[in-house]
N, C-alpha and C positions, 0 to 999 in steps of 0.2 A: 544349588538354589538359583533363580532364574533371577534376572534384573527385573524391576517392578518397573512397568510401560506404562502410561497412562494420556489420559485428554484431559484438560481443568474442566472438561464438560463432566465426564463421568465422575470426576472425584468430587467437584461442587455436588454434583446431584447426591452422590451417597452421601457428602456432610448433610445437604436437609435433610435425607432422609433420617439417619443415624441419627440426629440433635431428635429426632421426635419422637425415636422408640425409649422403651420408657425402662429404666435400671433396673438390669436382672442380678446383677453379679457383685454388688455393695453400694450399702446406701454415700461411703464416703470412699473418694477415690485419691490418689496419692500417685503425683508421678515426677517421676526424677529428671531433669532436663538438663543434659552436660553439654558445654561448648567448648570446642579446640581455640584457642586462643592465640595461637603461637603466629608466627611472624609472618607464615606462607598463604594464610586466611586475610592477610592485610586488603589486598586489592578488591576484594568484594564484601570486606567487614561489612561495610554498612547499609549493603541489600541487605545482607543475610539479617541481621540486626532489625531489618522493619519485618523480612517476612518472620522472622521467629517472633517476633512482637505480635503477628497475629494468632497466632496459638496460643499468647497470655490471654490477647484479649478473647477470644473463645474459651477460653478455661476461664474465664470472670462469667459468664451466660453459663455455666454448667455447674449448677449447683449443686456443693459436695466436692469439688475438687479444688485439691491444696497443689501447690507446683514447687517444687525447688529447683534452683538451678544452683550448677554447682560449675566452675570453670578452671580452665589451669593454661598456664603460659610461664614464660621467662625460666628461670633457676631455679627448678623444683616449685616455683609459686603455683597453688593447688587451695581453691576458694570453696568453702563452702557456704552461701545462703541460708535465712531461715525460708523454714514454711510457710509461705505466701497463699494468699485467695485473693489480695487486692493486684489488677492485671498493674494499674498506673506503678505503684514502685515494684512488680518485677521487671516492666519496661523501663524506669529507670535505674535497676542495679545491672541490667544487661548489658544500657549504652551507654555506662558510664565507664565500661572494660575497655581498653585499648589491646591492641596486640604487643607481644613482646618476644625477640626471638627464643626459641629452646627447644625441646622436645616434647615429645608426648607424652601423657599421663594419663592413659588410659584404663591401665592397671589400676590405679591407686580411687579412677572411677566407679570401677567393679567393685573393688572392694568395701568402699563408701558403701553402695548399694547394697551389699550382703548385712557391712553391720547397721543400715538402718531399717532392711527386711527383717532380721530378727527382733529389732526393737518393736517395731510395730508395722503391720503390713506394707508392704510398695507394690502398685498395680503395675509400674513399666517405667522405663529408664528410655529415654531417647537422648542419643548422641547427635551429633554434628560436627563434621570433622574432616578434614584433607588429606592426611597418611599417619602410617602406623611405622614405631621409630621402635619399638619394643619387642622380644621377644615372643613370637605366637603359645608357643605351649604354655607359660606362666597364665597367658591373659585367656587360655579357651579352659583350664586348670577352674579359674575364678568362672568366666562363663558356664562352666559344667554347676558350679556350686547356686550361680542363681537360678538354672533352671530347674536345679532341687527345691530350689525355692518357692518354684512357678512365678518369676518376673520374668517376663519376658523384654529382651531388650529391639530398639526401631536404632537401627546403625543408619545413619543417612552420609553419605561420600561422595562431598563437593569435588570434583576432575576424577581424573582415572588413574592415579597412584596405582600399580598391582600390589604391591606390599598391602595397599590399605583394602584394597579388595578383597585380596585373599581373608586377610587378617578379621575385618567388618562383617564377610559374609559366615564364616564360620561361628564367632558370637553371635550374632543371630541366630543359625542353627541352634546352634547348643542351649538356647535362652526357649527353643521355640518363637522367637521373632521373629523380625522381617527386616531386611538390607534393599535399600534403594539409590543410586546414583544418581547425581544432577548436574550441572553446568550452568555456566550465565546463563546459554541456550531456555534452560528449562529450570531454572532457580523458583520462578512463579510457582511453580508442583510445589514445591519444597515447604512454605508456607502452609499450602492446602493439606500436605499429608503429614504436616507436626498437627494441626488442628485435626487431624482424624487419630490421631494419636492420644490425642486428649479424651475425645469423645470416647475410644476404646478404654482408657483410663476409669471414665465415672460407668459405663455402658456393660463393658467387659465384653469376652468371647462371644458371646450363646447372641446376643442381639445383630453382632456384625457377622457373624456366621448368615444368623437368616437370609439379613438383607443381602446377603451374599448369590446366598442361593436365591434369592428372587431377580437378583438384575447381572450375576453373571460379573465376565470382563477382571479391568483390576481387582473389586473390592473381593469376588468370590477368591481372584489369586493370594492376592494378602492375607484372608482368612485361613486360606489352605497352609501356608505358610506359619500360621501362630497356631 
């Protein structure tokens, strides 16, 4: 799977466009939103924290979508949220998470999302996260099981850990997803493509396919990739 390249010109341009095409694939959209928490995320918690802030507040303008976030740090400490539609307290249960040292929890992520898929639909799970401290065949094990599911999962990997690269880009596969890396460098992306994350949430496939095939570039590559 290829690293997703993009301009804030092109991917602005497909959020207007996306926000206008009009819900093909459920009238009510459900997406799972996980955060790595842990100690290594400390130096840039609090960019990251405004640009995911903008993806609440874009999922407040898209009417039909509920957000969970769901987060994990320290000593097996692993949060689950309720189902939110108001953006103001998912922004405040996000920033009021500190970091804490520990490992990853990315298993115990997946697995959340399988048994809240069987309870009642999940349109897509997007992570956020630095490295992968866990086992790969357990967690692509679980990733096989939601892409039975058809959730597809958006892996986004703040530096270049290879553990977390490998580990990220193959959930994605197996989800039918899509895995993207960022940096201080290009962290501004990162905001813009959780909020297109949403929009495929309430939107679904068949709309962002189109706009795909009409302008080409990142959004056709992403598409190709879910």
């Amino acid at each position: 799977m290829k690293q997703i390249q993009s301009t804030s010109t092109e991917v602005a341009e497909f959020l207007g466009q996306a926000a206008k095409t009009p819900v093909t694939s459920a009238p009510h959209g459900r997406l799972i939103f996980a955060l790595d928490a842990t100690a290594s995320r400390q130096p840039t918690w609090d960019r990251a924290c405004r640009l995911q802030g903008d993806m609440f507040t874009t999922a407040a303008e898209l009417r039909g979508l509920s957000l969970q976030l769901v987060w994990y740090r320290g000593y097996g400490e692993f949060q689950i949220e309720p189902w939110l539609m108001d953006s103001t307290e998912l922004k405040r249960r996000m920033t009021s998470v500190q970091c804490r040292g520990g490992l990853t929890q990315i298993g115990r992520v997946l697995e959340h999302a399988i048994r809240e898929t069987r309870r009642q639909r999940v349109n897509a799970l997007a992570l956020v996260g630095d490295c992968l401290e866990e086992p790969l065949d357990p967690l692509c094990h679980l990733a096989g099981q939601l892409g039975l599911l058809g959730v597809p999962v958006f892996m986004f990997q703040e530096g270049g850990d290879p553990d977390a690269r490998l580990g990220f880009r193959e959930i994605a596969r197996l989800t039918r997803g899509a895995y993207c890396a960022f940096d201080a460098g290009s962290a501004h992306q990162l905001g813009e493509l959780l909020r297109a994350v949403a929009i495929y949430a309430v939107g679904g496939r068949l709309a962002l396919t189109e706009f795909g095939k009409r302008h080409g570039g990142l959004i056709q590559h992403l598409t190709q990739q879910l």
